[in-house]
LORO-627909 format. One line per field, with one value per residue (C-alpha): residue number from 1; x negated, y, z. Coordinates in pm, whole numbers, always signed. Example, Ala and Ser with C-alpha at 12.3 -4.5 7.8 and 13.67 -1.06 7.14 Angstrom:
<sites>
k = c(1:2)
c1 = c(-1230:-1367)
c2 = c(-450:-106)
c3 = c(+780:+714)
</sites>
This chain:
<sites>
k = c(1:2:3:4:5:6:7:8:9:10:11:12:13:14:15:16:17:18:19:20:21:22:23:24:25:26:27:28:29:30:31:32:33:34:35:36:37:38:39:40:41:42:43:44:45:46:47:48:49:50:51:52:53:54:55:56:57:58:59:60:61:62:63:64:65:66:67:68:69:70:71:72:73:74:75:76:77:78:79:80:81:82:83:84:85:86:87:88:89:90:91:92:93:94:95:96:97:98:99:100:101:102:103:104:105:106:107:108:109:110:111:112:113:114:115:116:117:118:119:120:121:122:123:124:125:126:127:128:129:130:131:132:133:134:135:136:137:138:139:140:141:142:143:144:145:146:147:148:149:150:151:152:153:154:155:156:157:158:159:160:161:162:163:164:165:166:167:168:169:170:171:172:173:174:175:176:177:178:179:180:181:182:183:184:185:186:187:188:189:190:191:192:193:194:195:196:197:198:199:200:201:202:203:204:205:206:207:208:209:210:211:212:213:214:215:216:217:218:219:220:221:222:223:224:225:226:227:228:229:230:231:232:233:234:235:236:237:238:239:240:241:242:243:244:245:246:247:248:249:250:251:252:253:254:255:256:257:258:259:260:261:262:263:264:265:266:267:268:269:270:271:272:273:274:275:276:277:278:279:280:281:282:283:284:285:286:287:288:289:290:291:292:293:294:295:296:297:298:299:300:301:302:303:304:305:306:307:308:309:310:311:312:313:314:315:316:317:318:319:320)
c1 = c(-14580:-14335:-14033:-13782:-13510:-13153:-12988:-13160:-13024:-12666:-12551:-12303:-12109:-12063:-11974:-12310:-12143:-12172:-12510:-12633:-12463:-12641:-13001:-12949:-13197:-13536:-13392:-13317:-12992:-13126:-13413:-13152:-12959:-13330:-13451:-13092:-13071:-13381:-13302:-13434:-13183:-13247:-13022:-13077:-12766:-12465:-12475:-12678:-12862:-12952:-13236:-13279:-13116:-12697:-12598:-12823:-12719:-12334:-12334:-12562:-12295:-12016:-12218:-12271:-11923:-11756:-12020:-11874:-11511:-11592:-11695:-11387:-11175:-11372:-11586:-11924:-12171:-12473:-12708:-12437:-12203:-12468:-12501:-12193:-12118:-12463:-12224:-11916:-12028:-12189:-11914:-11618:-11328:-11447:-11536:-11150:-11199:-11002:-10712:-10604:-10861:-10789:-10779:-10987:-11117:-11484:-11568:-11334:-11204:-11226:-11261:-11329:-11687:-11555:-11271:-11196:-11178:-10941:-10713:-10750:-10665:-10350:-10222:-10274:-10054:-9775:-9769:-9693:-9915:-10268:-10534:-10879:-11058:-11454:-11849:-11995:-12052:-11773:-11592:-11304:-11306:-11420:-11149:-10867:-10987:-10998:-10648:-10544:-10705:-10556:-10197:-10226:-10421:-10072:-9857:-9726:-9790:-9821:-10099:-10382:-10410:-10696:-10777:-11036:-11123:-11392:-11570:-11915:-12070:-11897:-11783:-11466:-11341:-11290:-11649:-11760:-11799:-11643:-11223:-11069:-11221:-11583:-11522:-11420:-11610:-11935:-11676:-11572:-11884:-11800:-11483:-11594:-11872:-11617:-11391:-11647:-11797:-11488:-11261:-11561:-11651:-11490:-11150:-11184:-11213:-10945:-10683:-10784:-10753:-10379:-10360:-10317:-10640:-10559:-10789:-10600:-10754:-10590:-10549:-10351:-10091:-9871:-9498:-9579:-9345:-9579:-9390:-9457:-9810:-10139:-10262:-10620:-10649:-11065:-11333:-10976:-11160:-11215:-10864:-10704:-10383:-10179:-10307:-10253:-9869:-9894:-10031:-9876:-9526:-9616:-9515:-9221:-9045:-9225:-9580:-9802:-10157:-10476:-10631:-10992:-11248:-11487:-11375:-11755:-11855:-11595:-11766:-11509:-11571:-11336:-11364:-11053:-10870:-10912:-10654:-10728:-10723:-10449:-10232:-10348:-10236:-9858:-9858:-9976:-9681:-9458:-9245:-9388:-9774:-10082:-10419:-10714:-10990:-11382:-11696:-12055:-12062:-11828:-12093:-12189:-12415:-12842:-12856:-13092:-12721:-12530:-12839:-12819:-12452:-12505:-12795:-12562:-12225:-12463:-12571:-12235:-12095:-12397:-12343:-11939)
c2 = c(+11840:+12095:+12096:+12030:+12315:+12334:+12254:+11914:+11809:+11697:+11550:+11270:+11241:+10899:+10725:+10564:+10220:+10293:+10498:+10134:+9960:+10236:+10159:+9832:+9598:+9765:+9997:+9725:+9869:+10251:+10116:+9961:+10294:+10467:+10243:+10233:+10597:+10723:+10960:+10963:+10817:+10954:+10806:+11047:+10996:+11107:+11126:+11004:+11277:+11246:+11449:+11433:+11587:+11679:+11390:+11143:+11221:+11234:+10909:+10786:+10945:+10744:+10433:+10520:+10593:+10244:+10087:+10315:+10230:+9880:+9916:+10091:+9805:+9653:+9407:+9351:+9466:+9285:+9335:+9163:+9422:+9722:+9568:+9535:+9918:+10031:+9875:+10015:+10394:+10363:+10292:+10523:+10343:+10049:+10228:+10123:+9857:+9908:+9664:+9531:+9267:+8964:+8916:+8580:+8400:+8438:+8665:+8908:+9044:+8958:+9269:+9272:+9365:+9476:+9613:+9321:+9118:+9402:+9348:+8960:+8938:+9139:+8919:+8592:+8845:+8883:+8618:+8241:+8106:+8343:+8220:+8356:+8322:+8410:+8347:+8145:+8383:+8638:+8500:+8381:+8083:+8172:+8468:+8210:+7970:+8262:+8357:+8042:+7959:+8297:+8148:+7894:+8034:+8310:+8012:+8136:+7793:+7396:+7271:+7404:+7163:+7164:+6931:+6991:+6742:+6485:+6429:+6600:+6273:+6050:+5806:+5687:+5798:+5417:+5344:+5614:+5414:+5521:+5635:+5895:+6196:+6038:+5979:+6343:+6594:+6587:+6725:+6980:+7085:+7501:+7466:+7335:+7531:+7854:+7708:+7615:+7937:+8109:+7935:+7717:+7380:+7279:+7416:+7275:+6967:+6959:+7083:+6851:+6554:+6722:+6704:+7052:+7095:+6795:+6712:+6570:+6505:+6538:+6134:+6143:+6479:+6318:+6221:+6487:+6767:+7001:+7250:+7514:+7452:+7690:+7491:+7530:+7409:+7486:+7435:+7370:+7432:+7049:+6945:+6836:+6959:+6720:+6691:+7085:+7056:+6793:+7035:+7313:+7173:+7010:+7357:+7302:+7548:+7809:+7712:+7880:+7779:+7950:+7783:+7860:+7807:+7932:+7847:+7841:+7562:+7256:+6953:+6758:+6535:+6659:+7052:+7098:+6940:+7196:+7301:+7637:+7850:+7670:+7714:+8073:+8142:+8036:+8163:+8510:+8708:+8445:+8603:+8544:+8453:+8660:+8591:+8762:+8802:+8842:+8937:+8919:+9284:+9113:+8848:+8907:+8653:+8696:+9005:+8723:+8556:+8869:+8903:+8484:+8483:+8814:+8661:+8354:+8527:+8705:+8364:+8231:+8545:+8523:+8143:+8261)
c3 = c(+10891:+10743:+10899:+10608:+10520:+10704:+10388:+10353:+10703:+10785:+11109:+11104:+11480:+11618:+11900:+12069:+11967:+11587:+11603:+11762:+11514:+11216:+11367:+11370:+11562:+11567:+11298:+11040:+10965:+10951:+10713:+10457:+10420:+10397:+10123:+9939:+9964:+9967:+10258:+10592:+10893:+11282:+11520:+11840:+12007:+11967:+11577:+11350:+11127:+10774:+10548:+10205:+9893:+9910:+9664:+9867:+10181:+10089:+9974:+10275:+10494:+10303:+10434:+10766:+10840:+10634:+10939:+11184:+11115:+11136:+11479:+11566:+11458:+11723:+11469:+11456:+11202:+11043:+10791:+10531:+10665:+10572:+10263:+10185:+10291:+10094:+9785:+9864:+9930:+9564:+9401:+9609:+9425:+9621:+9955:+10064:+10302:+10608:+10701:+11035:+11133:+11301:+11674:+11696:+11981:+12123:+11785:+11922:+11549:+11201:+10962:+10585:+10476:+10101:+9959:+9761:+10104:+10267:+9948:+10044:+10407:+10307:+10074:+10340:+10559:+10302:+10101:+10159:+9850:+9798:+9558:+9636:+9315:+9297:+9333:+9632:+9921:+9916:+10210:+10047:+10217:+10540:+10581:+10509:+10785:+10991:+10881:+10944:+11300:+11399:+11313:+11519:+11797:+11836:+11786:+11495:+11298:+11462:+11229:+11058:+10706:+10568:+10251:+9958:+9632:+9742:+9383:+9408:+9543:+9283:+9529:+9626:+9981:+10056:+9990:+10233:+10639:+10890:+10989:+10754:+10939:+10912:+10575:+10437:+10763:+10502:+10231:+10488:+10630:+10534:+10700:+11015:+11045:+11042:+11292:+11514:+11481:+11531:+11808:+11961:+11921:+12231:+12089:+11776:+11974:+12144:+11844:+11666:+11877:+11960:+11548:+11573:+11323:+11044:+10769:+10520:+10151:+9866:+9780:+10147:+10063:+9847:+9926:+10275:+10335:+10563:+10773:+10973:+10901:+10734:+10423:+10321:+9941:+9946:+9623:+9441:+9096:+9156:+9180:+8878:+8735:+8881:+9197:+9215:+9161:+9377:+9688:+9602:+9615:+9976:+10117:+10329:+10608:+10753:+10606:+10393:+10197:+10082:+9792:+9702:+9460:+9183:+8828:+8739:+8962:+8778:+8877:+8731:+8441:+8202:+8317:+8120:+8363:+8653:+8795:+8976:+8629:+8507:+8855:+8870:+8485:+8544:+8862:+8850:+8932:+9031:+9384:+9711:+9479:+9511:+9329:+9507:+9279:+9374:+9142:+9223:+9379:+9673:+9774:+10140:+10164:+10130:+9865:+9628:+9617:+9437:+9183:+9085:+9065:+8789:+8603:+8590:+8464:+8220:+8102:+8020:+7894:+7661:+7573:+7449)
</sites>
């Protein structure tokens, strides 16, 4: 085999953390940015060396090193988070991702995969009211839980709120068996799931037998004045305009809220009567408001998820 020219090599330094992180278990990793790039990744040690034409391997190298700083913020990396980096060194306008992550329990920190998501997590830092508006899978809701749990983990809030409009099932909550928590968990599955996952189960547990961690649906908000408390307004495309006003204006002193959804996914009856686009188009530059916004090219979920969510926008823009 001919050995290839000098000028078709570069040689990236890394720590031996991040050239782990680049291969990737049994070179998973290394194979995405091979196929994406068409270049050809060696991870030696101490570097990570690249071959393949100069435009290839420059934007290879942009890759490699949004994984690298990752691990220096002390976060893990997956193949979402290659992904997600593959997408980001494509388009360089997007390659900005870096923001301080979140110190958070047994997952040690919480760092955004996409620039959209750095943008994010700095609004839930600055802002007492943040909408995070998008497509399933971008992490919009999981990065406010994990704001939120981090709140109350440093003591910086008492309760972590978290409520979200019961209507896919069309039943009544009063119809469901069981107490109040039995009857809305199934409705909070996502959220759950991302707490346990990042505090523990155990933890979770024990907060929210201390009602430290409150589940509290929307029919159960009004006439409360929550204070000092982390609201999580979740799949809030599904809360009607009134029972929007009605959360929002819960916020009492010291609390903030995160209120997610996807204005695509109304399951509500009259779909008019959503109240996330309608909150979000008063809103929008009201003082101490921030509206996140997400697009297909921020899923971080299976890459089959980015690619439905397109052929579905597509659709609809098609349908107008």
């Amino acid at each position: 085999m001919s050995r290839a020219p000098a000028s078709s090599e570069a040689f990236v330094v890394l720590t031996d953390d991040a050239v782990r992180a680049v291969a990737g278990p049994h070179g998973r990793h290394a194979a995405l940015i091979e196929s994406a790039f068409d270049v050809h990744v060696e991870t030696p040690g101490g570097g990570v060396k690249l071959k393949g034409p100069a435009g290839r391997r420059a934007t290879a190298q942009r890759a490699i090193e949004l994984i690298a700083a990752r691990i220096d913020l002390g976060a893990g990396v997956d193949e979402s988070d290659v992904r997600a980096a593959i997408s980001a060194a494509r388009s360089p306008a997007q390659s900005e991702t870096q923001t301080s992550p979140l110190p958070l329990g047994r997952r040690g920190v919480i760092a955004a995969k996409t620039a959209a998501q750095g943008r994010y997590l700095d609004a839930l830092r600055t802002h007492p009211l943040v909408f995070g508006v998008g497509p399933a899978g971008t992490g919009k809701t999981f990065l406010a839980v994990a704001h939120g749990a981090s709140l109350l983990m440093r003591g910086e809030v008492d309760r972590l709120v978290v409520t979200r409009p019961a209507v896919e099932a069309g039943e009544r909550l009063g119809f469901l068996p069981g107490d109040l928590n039995e009857k809305v968990d199934p409705y909070l599955a996502p959220i759950w799931e991302a707490l346990n996952d990042l505090i523990g189960a155990e933890q979770v547990r024990r907060r929210r037998e201390r009602g430290e961690i409150e589940v509290a649906p929307i029919a159960f908000m009004r006439g409360r004045t929550l204070s000092h408390a982390y609201v999580i307004l979740d799949e809030a495309q599904n809360a009607s305009r009134l029972q929007m006003k009605m959360v929002l204006t819960r916020l009492g002193e010291g609390a903030s809220m995160a209120v997610t959804g996807d204005p695509s996914q109304v399951d509500l009856l009259n779909r008019s009567d959503s109240g996330l686009s309608h909150a979000v188009s008063i809103l929008e530059g009201v003082e101490g408001v921030a509206v996140s916004r997400f697009s297909a090219s921020d899923v971080v979920r299976h890459p089959l998820v980015e690619r439905i969510v397109k052929a579905y926008d597509a659709d609809a823009a098609g349908r107008q």
